[in-house]
VEXDREN-2710 file (C-alpha; in Angstrom, 1 decimal):
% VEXDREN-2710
k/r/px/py/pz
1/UNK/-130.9/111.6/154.6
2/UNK/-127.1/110.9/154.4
3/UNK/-124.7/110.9/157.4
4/UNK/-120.6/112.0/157.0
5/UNK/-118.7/109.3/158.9
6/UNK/-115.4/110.7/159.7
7/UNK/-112.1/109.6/160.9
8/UNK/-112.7/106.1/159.9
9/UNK/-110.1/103.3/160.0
10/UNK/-108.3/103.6/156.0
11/UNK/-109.2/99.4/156.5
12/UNK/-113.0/100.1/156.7
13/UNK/-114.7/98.9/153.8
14/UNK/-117.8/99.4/152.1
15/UNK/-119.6/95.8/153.6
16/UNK/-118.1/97.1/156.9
17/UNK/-120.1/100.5/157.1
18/UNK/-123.6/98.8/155.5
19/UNK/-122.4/96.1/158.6
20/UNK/-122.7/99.0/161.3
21/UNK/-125.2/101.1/159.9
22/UNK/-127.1/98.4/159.2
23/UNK/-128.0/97.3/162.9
24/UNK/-129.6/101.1/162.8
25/UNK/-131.8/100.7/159.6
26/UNK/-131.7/99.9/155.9
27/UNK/-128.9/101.5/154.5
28/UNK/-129.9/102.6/150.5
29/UNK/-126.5/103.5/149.8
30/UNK/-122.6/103.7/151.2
31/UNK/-119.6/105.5/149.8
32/UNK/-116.2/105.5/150.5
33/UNK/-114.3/108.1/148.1
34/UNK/-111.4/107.8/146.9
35/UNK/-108.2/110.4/146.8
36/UNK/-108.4/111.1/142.6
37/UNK/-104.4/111.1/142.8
38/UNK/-103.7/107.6/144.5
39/UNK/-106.8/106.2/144.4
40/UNK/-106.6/105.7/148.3
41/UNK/-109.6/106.1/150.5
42/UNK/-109.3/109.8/152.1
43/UNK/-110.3/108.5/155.7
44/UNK/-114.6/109.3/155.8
45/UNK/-117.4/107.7/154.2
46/UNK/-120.9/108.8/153.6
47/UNK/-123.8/106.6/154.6
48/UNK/-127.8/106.7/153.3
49/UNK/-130.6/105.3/154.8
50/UNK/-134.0/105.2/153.5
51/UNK/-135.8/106.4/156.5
52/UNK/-134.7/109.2/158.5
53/UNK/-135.5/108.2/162.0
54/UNK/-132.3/105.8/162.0
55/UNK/-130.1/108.4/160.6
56/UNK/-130.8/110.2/164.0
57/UNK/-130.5/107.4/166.1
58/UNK/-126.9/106.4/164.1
59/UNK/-126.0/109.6/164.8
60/UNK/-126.7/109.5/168.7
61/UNK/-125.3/106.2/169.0
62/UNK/-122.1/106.4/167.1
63/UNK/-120.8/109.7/167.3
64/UNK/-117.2/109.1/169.1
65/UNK/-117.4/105.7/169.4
66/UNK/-114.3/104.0/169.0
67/UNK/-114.8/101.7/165.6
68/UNK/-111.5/99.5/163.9
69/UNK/-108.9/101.9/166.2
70/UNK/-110.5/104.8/165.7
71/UNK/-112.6/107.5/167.4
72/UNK/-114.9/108.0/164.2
73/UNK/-117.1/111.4/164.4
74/UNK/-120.6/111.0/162.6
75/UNK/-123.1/113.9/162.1
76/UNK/-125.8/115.0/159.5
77/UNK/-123.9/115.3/156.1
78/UNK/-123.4/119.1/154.7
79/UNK/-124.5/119.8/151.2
80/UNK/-121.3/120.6/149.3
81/UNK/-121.0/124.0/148.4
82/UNK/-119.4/125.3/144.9
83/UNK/-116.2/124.0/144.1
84/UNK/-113.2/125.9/143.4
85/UNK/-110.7/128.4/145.1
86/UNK/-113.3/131.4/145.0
87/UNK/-112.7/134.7/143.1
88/UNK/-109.3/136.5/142.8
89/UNK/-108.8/139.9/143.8
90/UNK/-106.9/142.2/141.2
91/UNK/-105.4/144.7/143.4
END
């Protein structure tokens, strides 16, 4: 039950997103990460609520709504596949 919140404002904060989801729901948890290089925010967040009836309607509701100057995109979150570069060919 987590949402990807893309396109977001690099002035949103954490308080911000719990702010917005909020009015859809309890939020159980909000992340903003971090670029491990410059320890900036990398411009998308990730949002969980506890039930998953508001993650639908948070979806429907906020998906290219303009938020803090931008058109932010916000759909089911995708389970991260394995990391890495993928297998080298040896020709």
């Amino acid at each position: 039950m987590t949402i990807y919140v893309g396109n977001l404002s690099f002035d949103a904060e954490v308080e911000d997103l719990q702010h917005l989801f909020g009015e859809y729901g309890s939020v159980r948890k909000c992340s903003l990460p971090l670029d491990r290089d410059t320890g900036r925010k990398r411009g998308f967040a990730f949002v969980e609520f506890a039930e998953e009836s508001d993650e639908q309607k948070a979806i429907d509701d906020l998906q290219d709504v303009e938020w803090m100057g931008r058109m932010i995109r916000v759909n089911k979150a995708e389970p991260r596949g394995g990391g890495g570069g993928g297998a080298r060919k040896s020709w």
